[in-house]
C-alpha positions in Angstrom: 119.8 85.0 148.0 116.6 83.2 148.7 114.4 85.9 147.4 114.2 84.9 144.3 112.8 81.9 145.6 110.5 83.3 148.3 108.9 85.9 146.7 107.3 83.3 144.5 103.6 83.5 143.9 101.4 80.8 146.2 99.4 80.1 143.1 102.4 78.5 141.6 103.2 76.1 144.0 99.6 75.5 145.1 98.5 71.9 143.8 96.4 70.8 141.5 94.5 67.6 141.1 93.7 66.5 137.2 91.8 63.3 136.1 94.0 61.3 133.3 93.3 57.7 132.2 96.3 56.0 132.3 96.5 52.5 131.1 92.7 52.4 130.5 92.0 53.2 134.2 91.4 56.6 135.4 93.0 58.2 138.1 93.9 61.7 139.3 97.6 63.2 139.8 98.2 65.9 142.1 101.0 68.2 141.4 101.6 71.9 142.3 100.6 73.8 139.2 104.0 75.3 138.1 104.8 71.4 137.2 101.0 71.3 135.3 102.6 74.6 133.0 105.3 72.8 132.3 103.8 69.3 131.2 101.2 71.5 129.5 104.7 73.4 127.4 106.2 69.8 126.7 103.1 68.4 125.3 102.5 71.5 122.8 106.0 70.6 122.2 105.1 67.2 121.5 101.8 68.0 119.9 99.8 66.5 122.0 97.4 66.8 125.3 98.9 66.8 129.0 96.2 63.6 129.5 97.7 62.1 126.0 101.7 62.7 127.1 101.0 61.6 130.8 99.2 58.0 129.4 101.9 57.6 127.0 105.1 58.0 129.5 103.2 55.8 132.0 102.7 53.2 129.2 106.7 53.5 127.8 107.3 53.3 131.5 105.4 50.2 132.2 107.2 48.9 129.2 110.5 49.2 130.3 110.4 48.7 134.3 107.4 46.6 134.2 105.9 48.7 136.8 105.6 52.4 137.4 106.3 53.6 141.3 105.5 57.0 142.3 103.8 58.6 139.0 103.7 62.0 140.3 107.3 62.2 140.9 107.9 60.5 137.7 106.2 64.1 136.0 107.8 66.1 138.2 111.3 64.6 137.5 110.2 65.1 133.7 109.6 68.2 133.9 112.9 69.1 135.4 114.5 66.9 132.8 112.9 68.9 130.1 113.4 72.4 131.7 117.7 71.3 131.4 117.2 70.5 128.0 115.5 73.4 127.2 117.9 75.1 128.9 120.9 73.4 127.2 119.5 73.8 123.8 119.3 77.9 124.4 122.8 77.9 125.5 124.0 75.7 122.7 122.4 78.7 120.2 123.5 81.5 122.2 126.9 81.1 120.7 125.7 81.3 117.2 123.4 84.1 117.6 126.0 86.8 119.0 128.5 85.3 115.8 126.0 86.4 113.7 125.2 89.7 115.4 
């Protein structure tokens, strides 16, 4: 069952540390680099940069809560968000594409 899961590639899960400005001040965010693929798919999607996306969510997020806790998780969570979504989008079309096969 796990295999899937174990036979995984260290490089993916190896982390990654990337300088962003966020909120004027710069910082660096470590994340394993499977999560750095992703944010770097959503912000093609969003047609934008990784550095751009990341200072915008930080900012939305200090908008809303006032504060933003553990960043890193935030992208990580994001990332997983978006993965469902994509996920759910290609189900929702799945239907349509074998009605027209």
């Amino acid at each position: 069952m796990c295999n899937l899961y174990a036979s995984q590639e260290p490089e993916t899960y190896a982390q990654e540390t990337r300088a962003v400005r966020l909120n004027g001040h710069c910082t660096s965010i470590r994340l394993e680099t499977a999560f750095w693929d992703v944010l770097e798919d959503i912000a093609a999607a969003e047609g934008t940069t990784v550095a751009r996306f990341a200072s915008t969510l930080y900012g939305e997020v200090l908008e809303r809560r006032g504060e933003v806790g553990n960043f890193a998780s935030l992208l990580r969570v994001a990332c997983t968000v978006w993965l469902r979504q994509q996920d759910h989008a290609r189900r929702r079309e799945a239907p349509r594409e074998a009605a027209i096969a």
